[in-house]
N, C-alpha and C positions, 0 to 999 in steps of 0.2 A: 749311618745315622738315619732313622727314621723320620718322614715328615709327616706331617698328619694337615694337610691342607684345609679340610671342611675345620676342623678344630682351628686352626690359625685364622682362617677367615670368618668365621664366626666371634671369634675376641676380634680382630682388628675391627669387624662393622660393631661390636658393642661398643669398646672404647671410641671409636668416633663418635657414635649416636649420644653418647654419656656423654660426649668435650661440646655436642650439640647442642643440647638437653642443657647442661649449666652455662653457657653462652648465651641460649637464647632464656635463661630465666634471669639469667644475671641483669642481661638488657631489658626487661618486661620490666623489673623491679626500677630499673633507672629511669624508665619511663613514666614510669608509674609516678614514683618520687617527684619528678618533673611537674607533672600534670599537677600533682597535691599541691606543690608548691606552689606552683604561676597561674595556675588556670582555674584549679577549683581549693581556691583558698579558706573556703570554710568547712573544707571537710575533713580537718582536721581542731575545729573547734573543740569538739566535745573532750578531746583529749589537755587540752588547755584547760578546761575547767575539771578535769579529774585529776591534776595535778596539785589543783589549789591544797594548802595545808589543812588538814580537816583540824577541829578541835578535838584533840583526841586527849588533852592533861586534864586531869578530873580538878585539879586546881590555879586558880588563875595565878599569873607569874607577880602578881598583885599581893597576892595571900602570902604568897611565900618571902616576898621581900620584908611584908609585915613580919611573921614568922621570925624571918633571921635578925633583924635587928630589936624587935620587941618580947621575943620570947625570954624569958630569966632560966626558963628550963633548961634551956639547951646548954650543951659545954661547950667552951671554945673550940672545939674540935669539930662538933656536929655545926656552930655557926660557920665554922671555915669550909666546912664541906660542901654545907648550903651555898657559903657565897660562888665557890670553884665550879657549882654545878650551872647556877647564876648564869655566871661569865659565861662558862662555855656552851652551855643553853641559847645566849644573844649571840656568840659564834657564829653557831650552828645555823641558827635562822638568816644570819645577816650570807651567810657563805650561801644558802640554800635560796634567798633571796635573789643572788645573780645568777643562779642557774635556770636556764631557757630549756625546757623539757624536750618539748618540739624536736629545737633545732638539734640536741642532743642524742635524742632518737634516729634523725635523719642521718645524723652524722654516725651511726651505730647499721644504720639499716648499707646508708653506702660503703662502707667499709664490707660486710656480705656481701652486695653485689659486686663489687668491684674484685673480691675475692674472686666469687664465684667466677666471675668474666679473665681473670688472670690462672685460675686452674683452667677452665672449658675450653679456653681459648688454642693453648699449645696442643694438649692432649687430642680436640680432635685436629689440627693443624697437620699433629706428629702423624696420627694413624690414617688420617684421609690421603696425607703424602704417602705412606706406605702402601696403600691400597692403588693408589693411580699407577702408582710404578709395578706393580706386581699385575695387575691390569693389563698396562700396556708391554710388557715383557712377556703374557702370557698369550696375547694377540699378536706378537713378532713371532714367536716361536711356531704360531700355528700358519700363521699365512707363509712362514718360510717352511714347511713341513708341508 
């Protein structure tokens, strides 16, 4: 069987450098996160007021309630429609209401780094142990030669 040594060590120093590289980004990003959170707490304002619910229903939920109970046009079908849409309309708002964007995001960005820090972490672990032992086995054989 053939070896190919500069080939082998050429992958083991990329795959460390790579378990490196997501290790040390994983950590930046937790860091980071950190600092957003405790230290420079308003620099995550603007994203709080881009959150806010913009007015985006061309009619007020005002119109529509008039609509469904005052309308004669309508068939009982289109008013039950209205009412089902209603309901699940104040839902929708009251459910979106306790949702904290922020901290959701945060909780979305550490889930990535923590990722990243749980792949980086072994990989270069795995190949930088490989590398020491193939090191120091190839510095025995020479000092014994």
């Amino acid at each position: 069987m053939k070896h190919y040594p500069l080939i082998r060590t050429i992958y083991l120093y990329l795959f460390a450098l790579l378990g490196l590289v997501l290790l040390i980004i994983g950590g930046v990003r937790f860091v980071d996160m950190g600092l957003r959170a405790f230290v420079f707490t308003k620099a995550e304002e603007e994203q709080r007021l881009l959150r806010k619910e913009p007015p985006y229903m061309p009619y007020s939920i005002q119109k529509i309630e008039e609509l469904q109970e005052n309308e004669e046009r309508l068939s009982e079908e289109e008013k039950a429609a209205i009412g089902q849409w209603l309901t699940d309309y104040k839902d929708w708002q009251e459910r979106r209401s306790k949702i904290d964007y922020l901290t959701s995001k945060r909780h979305r960005d550490a889930s990535v780094n923590l990722a990243l820090i749980l792949v980086g972490l072994p990989l270069y672990l795995y190949h930088w142990r490989i590398i020491r032992k193939e090191t120091k086995n190839r510095e025995e054989t020479q000092t014994a030669a």
